[in-house]
C-alpha positions in Angstrom: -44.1 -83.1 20.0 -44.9 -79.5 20.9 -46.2 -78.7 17.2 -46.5 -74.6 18.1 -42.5 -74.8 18.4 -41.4 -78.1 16.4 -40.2 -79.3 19.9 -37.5 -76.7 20.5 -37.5 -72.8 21.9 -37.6 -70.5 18.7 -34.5 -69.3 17.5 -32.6 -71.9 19.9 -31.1 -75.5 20.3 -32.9 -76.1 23.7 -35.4 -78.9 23.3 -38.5 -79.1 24.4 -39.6 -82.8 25.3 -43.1 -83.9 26.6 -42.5 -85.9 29.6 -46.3 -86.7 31.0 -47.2 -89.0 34.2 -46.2 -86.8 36.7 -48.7 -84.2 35.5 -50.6 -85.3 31.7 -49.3 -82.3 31.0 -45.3 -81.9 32.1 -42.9 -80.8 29.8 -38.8 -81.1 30.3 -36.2 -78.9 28.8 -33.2 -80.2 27.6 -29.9 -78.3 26.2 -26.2 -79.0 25.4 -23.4 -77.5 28.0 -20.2 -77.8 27.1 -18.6 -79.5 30.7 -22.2 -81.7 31.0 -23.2 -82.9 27.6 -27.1 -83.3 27.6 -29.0 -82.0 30.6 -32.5 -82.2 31.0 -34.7 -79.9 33.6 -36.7 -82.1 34.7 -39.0 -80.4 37.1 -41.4 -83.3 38.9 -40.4 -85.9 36.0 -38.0 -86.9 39.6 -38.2 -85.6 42.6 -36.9 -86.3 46.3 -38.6 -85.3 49.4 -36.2 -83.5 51.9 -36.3 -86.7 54.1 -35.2 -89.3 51.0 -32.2 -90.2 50.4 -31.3 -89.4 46.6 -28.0 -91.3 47.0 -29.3 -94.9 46.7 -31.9 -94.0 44.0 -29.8 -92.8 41.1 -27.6 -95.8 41.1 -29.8 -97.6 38.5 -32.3 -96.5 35.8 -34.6 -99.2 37.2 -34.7 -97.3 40.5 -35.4 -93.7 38.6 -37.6 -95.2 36.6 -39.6 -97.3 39.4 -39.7 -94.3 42.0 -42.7 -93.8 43.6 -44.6 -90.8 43.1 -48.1 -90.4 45.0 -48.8 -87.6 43.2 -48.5 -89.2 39.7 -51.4 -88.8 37.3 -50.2 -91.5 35.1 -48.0 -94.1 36.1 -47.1 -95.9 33.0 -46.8 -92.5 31.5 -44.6 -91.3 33.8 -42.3 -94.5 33.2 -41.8 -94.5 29.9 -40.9 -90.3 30.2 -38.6 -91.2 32.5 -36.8 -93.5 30.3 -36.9 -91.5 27.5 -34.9 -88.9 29.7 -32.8 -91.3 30.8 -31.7 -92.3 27.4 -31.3 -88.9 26.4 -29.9 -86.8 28.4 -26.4 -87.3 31.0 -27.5 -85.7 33.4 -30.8 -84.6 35.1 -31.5 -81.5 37.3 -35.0 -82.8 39.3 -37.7 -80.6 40.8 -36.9 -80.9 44.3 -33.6 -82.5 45.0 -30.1 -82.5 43.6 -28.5 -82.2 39.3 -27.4 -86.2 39.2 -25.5 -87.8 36.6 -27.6 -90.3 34.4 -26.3 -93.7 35.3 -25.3 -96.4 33.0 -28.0 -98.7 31.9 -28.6 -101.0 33.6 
């Protein structure tokens, strides 16, 4: 948890989740809106470069959660942040790449 803030942004509802793997360090944003439920800011938790295909990857959580990413620092870190996105959040806004909505597990 990030103890400075109790995992939120003073004097707000937006929470603020560590998400390592991607960077030890990465941290994801998530807040309530009213037409989207949860939605997470992801930044590099998942990311697309401009010549992938998104489409075929957010079809499953095995696929988001198994995406490779060459820049990873920590693989199995990265993993299990992923799922814990996935299973909080409805939809996902990535660091490079389009907001998708958080498939049904699968």
């Amino acid at each position: 948890m990030i103890k400075e803030h109790e995992g939120t942004v003073p004097g707000t509802k937006i929470r603020i989740l560590e998400t390592p793997g991607h960077d030890l360090f990465h941290c994801s944003v998530i807040f309530q809106n009213k037409n989207f439920g949860r939605v997470c800011v992801a930044g590099d938790l998942f990311w697309w470069r401009d010549d992938e295909n998104q489409k075929d990857d957010v079809k499953t959580w095995n696929k988001l959660i198994n995406k490779k990413d060459p820049y990873a620092k920590d693989l199995k870190k990265l993993k299990q942040s992923r799922k814990k996105v996935l299973k909080n959040c409805d939809w996902i806004i990535p660091g490079h790449g389009k907001m998708f909505k958080v498939p049904r597990f699968s």
